[in-house]
C-alpha positions as CSV (number, residue, x, y, z in Angstrom):
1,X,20.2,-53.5,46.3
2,X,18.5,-50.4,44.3
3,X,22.1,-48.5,44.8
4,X,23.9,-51.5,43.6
5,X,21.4,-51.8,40.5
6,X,21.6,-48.1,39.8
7,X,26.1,-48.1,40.2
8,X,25.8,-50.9,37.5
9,X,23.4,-49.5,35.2
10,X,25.6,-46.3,35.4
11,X,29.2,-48.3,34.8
12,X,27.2,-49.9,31.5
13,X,26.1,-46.2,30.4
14,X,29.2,-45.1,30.4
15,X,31.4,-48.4,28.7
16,X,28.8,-47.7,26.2
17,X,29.3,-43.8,26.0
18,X,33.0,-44.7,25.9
19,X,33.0,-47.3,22.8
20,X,31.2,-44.8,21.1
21,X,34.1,-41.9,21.5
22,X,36.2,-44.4,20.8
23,X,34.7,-45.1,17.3
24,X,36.3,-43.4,14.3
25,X,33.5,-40.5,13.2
26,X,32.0,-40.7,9.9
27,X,32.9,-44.3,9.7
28,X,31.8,-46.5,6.4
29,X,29.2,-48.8,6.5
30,X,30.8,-53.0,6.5
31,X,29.1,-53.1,3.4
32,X,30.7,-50.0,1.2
33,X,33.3,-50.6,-1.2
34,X,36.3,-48.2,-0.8
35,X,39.7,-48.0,-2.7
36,X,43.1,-48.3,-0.9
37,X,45.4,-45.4,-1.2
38,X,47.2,-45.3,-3.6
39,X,45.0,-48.3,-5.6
40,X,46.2,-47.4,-9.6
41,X,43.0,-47.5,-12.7
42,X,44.8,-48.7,-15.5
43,X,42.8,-47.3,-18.7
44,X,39.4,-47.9,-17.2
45,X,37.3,-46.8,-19.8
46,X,34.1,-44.5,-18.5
47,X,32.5,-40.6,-18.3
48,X,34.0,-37.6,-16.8
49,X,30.8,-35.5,-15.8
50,X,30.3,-31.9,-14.4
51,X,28.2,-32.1,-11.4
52,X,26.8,-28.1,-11.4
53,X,25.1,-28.9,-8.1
54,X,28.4,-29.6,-6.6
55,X,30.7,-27.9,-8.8
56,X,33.5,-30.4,-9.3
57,X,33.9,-33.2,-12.1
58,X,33.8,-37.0,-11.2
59,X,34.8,-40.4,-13.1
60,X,31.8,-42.8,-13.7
61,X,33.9,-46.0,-15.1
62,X,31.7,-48.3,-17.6
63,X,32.6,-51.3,-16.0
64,X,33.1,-52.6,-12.1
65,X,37.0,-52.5,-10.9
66,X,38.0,-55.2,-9.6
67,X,39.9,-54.6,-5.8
68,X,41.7,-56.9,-4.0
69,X,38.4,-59.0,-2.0
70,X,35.7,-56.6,-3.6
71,X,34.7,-54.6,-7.0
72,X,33.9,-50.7,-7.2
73,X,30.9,-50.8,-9.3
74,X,30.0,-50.2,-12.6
75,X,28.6,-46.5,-12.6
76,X,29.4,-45.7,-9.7
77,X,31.0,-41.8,-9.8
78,X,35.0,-41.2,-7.9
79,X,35.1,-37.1,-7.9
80,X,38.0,-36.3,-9.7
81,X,40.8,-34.0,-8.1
82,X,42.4,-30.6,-9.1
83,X,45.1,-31.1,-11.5
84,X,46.8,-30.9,-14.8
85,X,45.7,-33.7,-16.4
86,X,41.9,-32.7,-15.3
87,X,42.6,-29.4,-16.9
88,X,43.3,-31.0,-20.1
89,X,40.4,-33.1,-20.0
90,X,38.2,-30.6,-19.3
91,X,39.7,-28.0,-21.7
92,X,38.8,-31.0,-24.8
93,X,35.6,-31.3,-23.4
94,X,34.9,-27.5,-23.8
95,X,31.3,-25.8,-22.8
96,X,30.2,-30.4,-23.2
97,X,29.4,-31.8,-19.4
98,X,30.6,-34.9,-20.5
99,X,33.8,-36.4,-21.7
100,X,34.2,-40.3,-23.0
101,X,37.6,-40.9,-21.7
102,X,40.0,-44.0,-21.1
103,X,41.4,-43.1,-17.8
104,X,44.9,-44.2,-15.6
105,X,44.5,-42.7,-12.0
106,X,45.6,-43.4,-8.4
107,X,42.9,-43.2,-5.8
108,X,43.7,-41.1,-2.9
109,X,41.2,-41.4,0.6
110,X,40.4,-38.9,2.7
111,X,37.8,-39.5,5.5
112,X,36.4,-42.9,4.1
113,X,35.8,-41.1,0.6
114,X,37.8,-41.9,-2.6
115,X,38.9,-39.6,-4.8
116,X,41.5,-39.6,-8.4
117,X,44.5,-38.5,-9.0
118,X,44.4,-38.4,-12.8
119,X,47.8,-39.7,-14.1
120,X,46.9,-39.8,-18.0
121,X,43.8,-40.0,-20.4
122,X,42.8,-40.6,-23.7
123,X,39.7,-39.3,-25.2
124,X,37.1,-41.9,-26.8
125,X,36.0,-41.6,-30.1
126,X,32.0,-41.8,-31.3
127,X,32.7,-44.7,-32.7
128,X,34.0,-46.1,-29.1
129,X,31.1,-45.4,-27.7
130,X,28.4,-47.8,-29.2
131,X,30.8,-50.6,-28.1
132,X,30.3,-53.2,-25.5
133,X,32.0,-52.7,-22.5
134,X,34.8,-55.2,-21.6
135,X,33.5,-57.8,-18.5
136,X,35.9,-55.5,-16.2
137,X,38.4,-52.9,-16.3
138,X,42.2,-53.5,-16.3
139,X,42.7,-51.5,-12.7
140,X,44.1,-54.7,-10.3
141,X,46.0,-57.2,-12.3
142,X,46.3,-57.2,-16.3
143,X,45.8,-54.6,-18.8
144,X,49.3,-54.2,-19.2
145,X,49.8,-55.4,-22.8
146,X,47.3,-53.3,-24.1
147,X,48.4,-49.7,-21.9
148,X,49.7,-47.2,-23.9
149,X,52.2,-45.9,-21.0
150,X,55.9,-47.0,-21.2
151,X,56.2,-50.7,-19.1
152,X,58.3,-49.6,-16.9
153,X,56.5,-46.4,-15.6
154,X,53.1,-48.8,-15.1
155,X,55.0,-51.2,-13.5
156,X,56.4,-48.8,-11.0
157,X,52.5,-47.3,-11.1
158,X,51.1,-49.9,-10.0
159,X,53.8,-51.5,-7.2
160,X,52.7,-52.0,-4.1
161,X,49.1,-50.1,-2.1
162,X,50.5,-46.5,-0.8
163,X,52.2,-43.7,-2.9
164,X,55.6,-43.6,-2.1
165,X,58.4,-41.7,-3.2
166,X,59.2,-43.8,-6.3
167,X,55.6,-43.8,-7.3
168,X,55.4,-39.7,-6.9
169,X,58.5,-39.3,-9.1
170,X,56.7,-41.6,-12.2
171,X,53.5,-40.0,-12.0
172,X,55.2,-36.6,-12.2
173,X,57.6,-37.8,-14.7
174,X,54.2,-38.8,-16.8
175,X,51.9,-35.6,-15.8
176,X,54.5,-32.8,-16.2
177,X,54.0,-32.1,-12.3
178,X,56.9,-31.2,-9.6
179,X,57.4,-33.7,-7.1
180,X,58.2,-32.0,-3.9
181,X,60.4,-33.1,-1.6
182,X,61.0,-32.0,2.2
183,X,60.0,-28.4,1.7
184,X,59.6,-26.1,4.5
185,X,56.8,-24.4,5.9
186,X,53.5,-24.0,7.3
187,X,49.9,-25.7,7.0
188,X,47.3,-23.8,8.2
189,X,43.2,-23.7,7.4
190,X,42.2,-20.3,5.4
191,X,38.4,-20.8,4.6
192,X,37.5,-23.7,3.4
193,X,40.3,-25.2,2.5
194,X,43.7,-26.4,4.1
195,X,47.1,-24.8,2.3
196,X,50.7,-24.9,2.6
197,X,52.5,-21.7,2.8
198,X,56.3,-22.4,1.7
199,X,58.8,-20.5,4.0
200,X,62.0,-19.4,2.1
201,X,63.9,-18.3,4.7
202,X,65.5,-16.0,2.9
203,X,65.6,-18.4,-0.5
204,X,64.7,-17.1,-3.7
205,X,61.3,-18.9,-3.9
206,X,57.7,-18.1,-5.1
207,X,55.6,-17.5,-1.9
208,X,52.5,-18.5,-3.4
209,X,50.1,-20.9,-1.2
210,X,49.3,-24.5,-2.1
211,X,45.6,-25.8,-1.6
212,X,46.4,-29.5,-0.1
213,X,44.1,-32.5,-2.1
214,X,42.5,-34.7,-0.2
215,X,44.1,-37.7,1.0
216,X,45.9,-39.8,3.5
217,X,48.4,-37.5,3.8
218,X,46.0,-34.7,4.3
219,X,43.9,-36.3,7.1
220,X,47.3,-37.5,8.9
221,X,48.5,-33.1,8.7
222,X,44.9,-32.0,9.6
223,X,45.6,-34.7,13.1
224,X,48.2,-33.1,13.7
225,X,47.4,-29.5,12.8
226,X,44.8,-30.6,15.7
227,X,47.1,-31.3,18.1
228,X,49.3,-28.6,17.9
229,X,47.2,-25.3,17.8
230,X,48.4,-22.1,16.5
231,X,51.2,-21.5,13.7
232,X,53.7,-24.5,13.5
233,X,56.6,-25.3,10.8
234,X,56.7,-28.4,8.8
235,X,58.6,-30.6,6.3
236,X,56.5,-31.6,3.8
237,X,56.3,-33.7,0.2
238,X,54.3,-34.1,-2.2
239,X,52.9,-33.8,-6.0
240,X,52.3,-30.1,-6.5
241,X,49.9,-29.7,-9.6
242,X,48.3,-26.9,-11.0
243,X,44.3,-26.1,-11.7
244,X,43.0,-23.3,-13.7
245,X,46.1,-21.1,-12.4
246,X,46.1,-22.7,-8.9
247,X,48.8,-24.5,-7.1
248,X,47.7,-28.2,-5.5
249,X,49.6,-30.2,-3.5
250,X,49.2,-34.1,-3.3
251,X,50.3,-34.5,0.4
252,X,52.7,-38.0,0.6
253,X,54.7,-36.7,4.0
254,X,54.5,-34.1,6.9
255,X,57.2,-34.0,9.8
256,X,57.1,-31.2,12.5
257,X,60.2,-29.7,12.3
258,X,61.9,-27.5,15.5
259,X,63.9,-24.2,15.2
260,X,65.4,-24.4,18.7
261,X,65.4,-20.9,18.2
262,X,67.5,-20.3,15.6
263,X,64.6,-18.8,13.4
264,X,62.2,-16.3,14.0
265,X,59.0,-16.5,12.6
């Protein structure tokens, strides 16, 4: 009876141990708000804020954003990613730590954290900031009439929850950056960071390395960098923007590609 007591005990130890491998790592809690990839902020009027303890800027919107079933809220901060259009913002906001802005952004995720994309931005005036805040910020639904980008760029903005090709193509159309599409070469971790090294094979092309952003896209290579140790060959696309003379890229595809041994390395 005791070895029959002890084999069960040990069956439920390990069910247990198993459910918890089985559970994704670093997983929210039920109760925190996240953003869909891809989710647009159309003109959602907040701060852009240095953080000097963790050296990066991040978006604190005035009001809450309404999602599809819940609302980011009000004050709460989205770090900001490497890009033109935080270049420019933080180029007007000179030696300030603080920028009142009116912001248009897609949210990118990467390991249960959101992050922004900045698409476009116009600065608030003193005179801005004294005023109430509207009840909520045109991010979901509405906000259209009043937007200041062309109807049919938003439109195409804010269609559908991932960032496909279409979207990649407005927001670079709108930011001035390339959208890159099924370029070859490798990803690979150097440091802290994850980059893209283009392969030319023999191309005329700038061999400069590409610091990926996070996002869905990012995760899904790191998986797969994961899987297949050592130096592998990809196809990749993406938003390639640049940061204080750095190249990032916006990760939107990765496919393995095979040489059958037509290439060397």
């Amino acid at each position: 009876m005791r070895t029959i007591l002890c084999i069960s005990l040990l069956i439920v130890s390990c069910g247990a141990f198993a459910a918890l491998e089985r559970a994704p790592k670093n997983a929210p809690e039920p109760d925190v708000v996240r953003m869909p990839e891809g989710f647009f902020l159309d003109g959602v009027e907040g701060s852009l804020e240095w953080d000097a303890a963790a050296l990066k800027w991040n978006f604190r919107p005035l009001q809450r954003i309404e999602l599809t079933k819940k609302e980011w809220p009000a004050g709460e901060k989205l770090p900001v990613l490497q890009s033109s259009v935080l270049e420019q913002m933080t180029k007007l906001a000179g030696s300030a730590s603080e920028l009142r802005v009116r912001l248009w952004a897609m949210a990118t995720l990467y390991k249960h954290e959101n992050y922004l994309y900045p698409v476009f931005f116009m600065p608030l005036k003193e005179s801005q900031d004294a005023a109430a805040p509207a009840e909520n910020a045109h991010a979901a639904t509405g906000g259209q009439e009043d937007s200041i980008l062309p109807p049919e760029i938003l439109r195409q903005l804010k269609a559908g929850s991932s960032p496909d090709l279409q979207r990649f193509q407005q927001i670079a159309e709108v930011t001035g950056d390339i959208n890159l599409i099924g370029r070859a070469g490798y990803l690979e971790k150097r440091g802290q960071h994850e980059i893209f090294e283009p392969d030319a094979f023999g191309q005329n092309m700038d061999p400069r390395r590409f610091i990926l952003l996070p996002c869905m896209g990012m995760e899904t290579a790191e998986k797969e960098m994961n899987r297949t140790p050592g130096r592998e060959r990809y196809n990749v696309s993406g938003l390639v923007t640049v940061y204080q003379g750095q190249r990032y890229l916006l990760l939107r595809r990765t496919e393995r590609t095979y040489t059958h041994g037509n290439f060397t390395q």
